[in-house]
ROTORFI-122042 format. One line per field, with one value per residue: residue number from 1; residue in three letters; x, y, z of N, C-alpha, C in turn. Coordinates in nm, 2 decimals, always signed. Layout:
N
i (NUM / ...) .
aa (ALA / ...) .
n_X (X / ...) .
n_Y (Y / ...) .
n_Z (Z / ...) .
ca_X (X / ...) .
ca_Y (Y / ...) .
ca_Z (Z / ...) .
c_X (X / ...) .
c_Y (Y / ...) .
c_Z (Z / ...) .
END
This chain:
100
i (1 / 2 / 3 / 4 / 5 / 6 / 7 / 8 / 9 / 10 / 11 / 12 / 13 / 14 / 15 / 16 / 17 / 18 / 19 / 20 / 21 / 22 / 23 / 24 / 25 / 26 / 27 / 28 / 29 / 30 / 31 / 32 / 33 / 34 / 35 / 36 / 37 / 38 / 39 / 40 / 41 / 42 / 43 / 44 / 45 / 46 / 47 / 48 / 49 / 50 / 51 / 52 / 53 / 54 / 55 / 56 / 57 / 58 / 59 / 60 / 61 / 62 / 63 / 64 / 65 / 66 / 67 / 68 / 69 / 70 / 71 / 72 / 73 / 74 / 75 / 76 / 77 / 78 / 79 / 80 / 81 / 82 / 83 / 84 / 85 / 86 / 87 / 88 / 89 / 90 / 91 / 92 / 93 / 94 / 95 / 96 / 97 / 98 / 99 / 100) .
aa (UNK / UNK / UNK / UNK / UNK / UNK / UNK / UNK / UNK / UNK / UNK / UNK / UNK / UNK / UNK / UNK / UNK / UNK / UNK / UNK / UNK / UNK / UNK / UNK / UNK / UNK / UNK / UNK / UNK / UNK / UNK / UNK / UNK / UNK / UNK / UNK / UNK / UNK / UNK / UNK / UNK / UNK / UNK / UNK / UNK / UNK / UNK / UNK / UNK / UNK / UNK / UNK / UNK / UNK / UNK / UNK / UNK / UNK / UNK / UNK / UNK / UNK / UNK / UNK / UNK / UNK / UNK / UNK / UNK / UNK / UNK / UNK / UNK / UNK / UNK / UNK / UNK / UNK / UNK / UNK / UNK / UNK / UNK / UNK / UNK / UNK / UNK / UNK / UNK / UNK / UNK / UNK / UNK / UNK / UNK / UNK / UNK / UNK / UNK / UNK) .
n_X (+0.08 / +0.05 / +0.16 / +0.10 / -0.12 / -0.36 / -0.70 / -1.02 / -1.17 / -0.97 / -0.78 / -0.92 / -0.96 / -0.63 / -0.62 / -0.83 / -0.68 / -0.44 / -0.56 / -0.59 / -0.45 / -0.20 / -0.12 / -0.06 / +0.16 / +0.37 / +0.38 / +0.50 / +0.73 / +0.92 / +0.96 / +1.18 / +1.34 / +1.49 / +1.34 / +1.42 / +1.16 / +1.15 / +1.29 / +1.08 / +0.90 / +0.95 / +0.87 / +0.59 / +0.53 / +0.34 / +0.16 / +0.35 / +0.17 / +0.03 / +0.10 / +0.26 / +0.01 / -0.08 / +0.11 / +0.14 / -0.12 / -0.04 / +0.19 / -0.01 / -0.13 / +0.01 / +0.23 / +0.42 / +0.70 / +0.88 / +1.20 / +1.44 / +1.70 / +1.97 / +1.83 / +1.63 / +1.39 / +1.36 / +1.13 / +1.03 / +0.97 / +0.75 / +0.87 / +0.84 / +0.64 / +0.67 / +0.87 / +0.83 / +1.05 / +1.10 / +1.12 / +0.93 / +0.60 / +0.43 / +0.39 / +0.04 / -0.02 / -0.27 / -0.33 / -0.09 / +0.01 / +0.08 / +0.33 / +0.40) .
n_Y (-0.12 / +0.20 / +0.50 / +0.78 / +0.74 / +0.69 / +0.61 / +0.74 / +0.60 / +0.41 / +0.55 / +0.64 / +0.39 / +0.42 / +0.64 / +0.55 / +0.37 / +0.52 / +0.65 / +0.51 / +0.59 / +0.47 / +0.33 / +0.56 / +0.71 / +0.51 / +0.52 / +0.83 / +0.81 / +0.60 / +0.82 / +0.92 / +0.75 / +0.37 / +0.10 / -0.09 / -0.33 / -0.24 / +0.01 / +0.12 / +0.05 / +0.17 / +0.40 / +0.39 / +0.23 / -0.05 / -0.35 / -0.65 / -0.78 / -0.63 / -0.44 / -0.58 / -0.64 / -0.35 / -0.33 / -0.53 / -0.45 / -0.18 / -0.30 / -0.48 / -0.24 / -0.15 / +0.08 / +0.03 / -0.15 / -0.46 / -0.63 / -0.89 / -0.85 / -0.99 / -1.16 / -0.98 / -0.75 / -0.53 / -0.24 / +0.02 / +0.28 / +0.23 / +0.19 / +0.44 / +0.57 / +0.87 / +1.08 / +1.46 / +1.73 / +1.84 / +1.61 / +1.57 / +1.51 / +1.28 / +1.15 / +1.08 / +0.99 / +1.09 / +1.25 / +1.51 / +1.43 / +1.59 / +1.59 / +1.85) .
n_Z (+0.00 / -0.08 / +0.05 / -0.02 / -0.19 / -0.07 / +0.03 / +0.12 / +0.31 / +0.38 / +0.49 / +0.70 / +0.86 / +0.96 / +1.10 / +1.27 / +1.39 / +1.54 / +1.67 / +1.95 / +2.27 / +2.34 / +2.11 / +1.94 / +2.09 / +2.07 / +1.76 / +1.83 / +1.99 / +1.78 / +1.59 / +1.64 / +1.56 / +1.50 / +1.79 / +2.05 / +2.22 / +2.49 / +2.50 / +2.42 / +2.62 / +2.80 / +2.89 / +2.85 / +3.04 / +3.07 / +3.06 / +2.89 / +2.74 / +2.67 / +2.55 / +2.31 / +2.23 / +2.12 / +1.92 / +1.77 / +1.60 / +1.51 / +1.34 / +1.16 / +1.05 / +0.89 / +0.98 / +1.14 / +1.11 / +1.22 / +1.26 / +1.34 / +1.63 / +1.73 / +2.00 / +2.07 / +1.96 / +1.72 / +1.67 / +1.41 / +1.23 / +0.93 / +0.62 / +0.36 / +0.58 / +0.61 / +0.78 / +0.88 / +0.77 / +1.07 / +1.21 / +1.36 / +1.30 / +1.08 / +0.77 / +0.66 / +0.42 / +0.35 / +0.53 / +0.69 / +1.07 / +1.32 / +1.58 / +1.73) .
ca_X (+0.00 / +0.15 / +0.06 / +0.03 / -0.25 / -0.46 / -0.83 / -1.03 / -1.18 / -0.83 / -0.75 / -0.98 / -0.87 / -0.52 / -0.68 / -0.86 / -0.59 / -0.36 / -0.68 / -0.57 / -0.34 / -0.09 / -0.02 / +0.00 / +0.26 / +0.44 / +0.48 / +0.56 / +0.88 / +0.98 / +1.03 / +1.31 / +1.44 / +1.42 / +1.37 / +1.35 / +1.00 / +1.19 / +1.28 / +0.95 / +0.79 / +1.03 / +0.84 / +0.46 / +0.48 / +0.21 / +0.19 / +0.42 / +0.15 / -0.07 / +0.23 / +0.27 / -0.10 / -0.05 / +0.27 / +0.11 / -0.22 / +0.03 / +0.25 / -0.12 / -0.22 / +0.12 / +0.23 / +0.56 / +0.74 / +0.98 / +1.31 / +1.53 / +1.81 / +1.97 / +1.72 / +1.55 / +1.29 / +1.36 / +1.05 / +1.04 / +0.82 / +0.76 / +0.92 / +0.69 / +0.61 / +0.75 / +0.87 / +0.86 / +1.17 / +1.10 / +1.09 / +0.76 / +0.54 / +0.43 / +0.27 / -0.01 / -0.09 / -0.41 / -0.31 / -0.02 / +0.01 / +0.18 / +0.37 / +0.42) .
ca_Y (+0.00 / +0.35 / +0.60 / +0.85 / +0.73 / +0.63 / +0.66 / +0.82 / +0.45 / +0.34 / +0.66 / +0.63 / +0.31 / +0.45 / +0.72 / +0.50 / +0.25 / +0.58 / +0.70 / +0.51 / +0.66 / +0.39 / +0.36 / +0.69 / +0.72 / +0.44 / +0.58 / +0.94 / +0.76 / +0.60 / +0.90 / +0.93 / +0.59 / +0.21 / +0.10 / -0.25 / -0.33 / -0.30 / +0.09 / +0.18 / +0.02 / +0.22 / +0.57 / +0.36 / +0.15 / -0.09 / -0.48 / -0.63 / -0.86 / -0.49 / -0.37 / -0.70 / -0.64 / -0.28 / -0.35 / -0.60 / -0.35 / -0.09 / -0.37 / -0.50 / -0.17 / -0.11 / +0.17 / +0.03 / -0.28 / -0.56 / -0.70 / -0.94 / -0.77 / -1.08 / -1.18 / -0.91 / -0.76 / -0.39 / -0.18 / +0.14 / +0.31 / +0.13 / +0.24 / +0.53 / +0.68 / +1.00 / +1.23 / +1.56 / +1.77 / +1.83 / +1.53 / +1.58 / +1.48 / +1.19 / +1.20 / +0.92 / +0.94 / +1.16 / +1.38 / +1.53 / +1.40 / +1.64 / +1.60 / +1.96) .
ca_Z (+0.00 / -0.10 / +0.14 / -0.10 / -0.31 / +0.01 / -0.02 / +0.24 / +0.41 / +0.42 / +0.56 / +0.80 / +0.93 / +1.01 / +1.19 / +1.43 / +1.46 / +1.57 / +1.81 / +2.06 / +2.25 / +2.34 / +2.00 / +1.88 / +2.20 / +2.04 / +1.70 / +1.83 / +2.00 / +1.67 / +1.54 / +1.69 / +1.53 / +1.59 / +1.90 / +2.12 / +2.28 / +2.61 / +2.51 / +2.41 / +2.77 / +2.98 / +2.87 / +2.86 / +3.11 / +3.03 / +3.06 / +2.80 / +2.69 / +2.60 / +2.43 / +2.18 / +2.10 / +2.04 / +1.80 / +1.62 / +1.54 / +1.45 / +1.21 / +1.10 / +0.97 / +0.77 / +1.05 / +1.16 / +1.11 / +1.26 / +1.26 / +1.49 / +1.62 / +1.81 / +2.06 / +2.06 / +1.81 / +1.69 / +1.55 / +1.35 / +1.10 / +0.80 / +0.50 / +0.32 / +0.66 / +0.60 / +0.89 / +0.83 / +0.79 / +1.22 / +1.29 / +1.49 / +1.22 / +0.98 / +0.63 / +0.65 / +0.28 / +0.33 / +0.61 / +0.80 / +1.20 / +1.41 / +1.74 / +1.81) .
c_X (+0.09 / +0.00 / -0.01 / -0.05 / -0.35 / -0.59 / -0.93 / -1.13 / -1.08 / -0.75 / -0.80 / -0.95 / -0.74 / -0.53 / -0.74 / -0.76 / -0.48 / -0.50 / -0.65 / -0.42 / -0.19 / -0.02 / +0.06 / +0.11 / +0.38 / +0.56 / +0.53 / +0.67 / +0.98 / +0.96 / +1.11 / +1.37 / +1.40 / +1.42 / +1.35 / +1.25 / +1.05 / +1.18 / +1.15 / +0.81 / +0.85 / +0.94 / +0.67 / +0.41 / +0.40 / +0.31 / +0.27 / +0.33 / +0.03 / +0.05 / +0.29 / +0.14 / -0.10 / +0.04 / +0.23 / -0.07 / -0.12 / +0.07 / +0.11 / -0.15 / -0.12 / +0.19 / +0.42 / +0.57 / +0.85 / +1.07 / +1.38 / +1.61 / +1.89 / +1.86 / +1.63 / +1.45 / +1.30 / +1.26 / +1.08 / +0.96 / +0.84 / +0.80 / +0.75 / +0.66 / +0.67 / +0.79 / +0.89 / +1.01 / +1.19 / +1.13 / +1.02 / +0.64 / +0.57 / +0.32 / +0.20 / -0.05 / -0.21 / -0.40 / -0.14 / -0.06 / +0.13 / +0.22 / +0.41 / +0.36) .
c_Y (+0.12 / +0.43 / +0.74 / +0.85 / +0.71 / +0.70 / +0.67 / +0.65 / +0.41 / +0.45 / +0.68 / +0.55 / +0.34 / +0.54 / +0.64 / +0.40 / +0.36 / +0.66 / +0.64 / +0.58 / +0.62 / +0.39 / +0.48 / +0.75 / +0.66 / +0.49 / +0.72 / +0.85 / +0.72 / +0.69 / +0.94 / +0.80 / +0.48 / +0.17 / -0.06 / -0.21 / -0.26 / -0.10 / +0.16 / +0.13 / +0.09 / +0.36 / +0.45 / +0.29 / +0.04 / -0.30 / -0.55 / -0.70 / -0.73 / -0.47 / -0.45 / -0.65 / -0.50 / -0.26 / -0.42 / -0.56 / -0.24 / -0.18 / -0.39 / -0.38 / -0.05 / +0.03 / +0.13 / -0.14 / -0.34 / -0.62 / -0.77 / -0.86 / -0.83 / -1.18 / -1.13 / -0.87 / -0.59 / -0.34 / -0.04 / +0.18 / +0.26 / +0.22 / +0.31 / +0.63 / +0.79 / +1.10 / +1.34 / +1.64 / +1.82 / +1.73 / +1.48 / +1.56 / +1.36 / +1.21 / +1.04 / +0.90 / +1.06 / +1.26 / +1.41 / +1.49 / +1.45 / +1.63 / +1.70 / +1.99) .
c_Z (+0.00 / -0.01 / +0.10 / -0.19 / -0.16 / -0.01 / +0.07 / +0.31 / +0.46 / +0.51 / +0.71 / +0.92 / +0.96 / +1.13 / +1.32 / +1.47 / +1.58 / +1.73 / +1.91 / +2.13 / +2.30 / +2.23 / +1.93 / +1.96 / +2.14 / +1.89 / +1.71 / +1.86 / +1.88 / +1.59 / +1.54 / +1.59 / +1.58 / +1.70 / +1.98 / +2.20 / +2.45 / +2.65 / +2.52 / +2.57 / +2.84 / +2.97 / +2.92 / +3.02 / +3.15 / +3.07 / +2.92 / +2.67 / +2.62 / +2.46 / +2.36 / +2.11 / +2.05 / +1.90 / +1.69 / +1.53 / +1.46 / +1.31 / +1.09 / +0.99 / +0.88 / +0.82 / +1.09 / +1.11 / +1.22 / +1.22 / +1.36 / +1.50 / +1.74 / +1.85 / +2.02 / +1.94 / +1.80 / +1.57 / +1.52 / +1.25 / +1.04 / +0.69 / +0.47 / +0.44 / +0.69 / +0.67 / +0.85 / +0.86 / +0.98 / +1.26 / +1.36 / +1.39 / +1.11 / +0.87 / +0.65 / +0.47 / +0.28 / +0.47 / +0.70 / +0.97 / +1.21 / +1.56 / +1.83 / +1.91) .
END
């Protein structure tokens, strides 16, 4: 899926997958870069078995992705998701999301 053709249902679903606000937590952090699950629980806090099913709604809905990295499992935006030259922002395809 190219994020710049998206079409406003598909649009939609990104939006509510990002409405909650664990996730949308998750990928302001990776905007900074990739991170292990381990980084991204030390700011949230949360049970670890929340923060798999968050990760794999985010992966599901083409928002970030996964790699091993060792053991471990390092995620980060998915290719396409475009930060803006701040940093504090991502282009979903049909709208700017800002973290200012």
């Amino acid at each position: 899926m190219q994020l710049a053709q998206i079409k406003p249902p598909s649009c939609a679903s990104l939006l509510k997958v990002l409405a909650d606000e664990t996730r949308l937590t998750v990928v302001q952090q990776l905007l900074d870069g990739p991170k292990h699950v381990g980084e991204i629980n030390a700011e949230l806090n949360v049970e670890q078995s929340l923060l798999s099913h968050h990760l794999k709604v985010l992966r599901d809905a083409g928002l970030v992705c996964a790699r091993r990295d060792g053991k471990a499992v390092l995620y980060e935006l998915a290719p396409g998701m475009e930060a803006s030259q701040s940093g504090k922002a991502i282009n979903l395809g049909c709208c700017l999301l800002s973290f200012e």
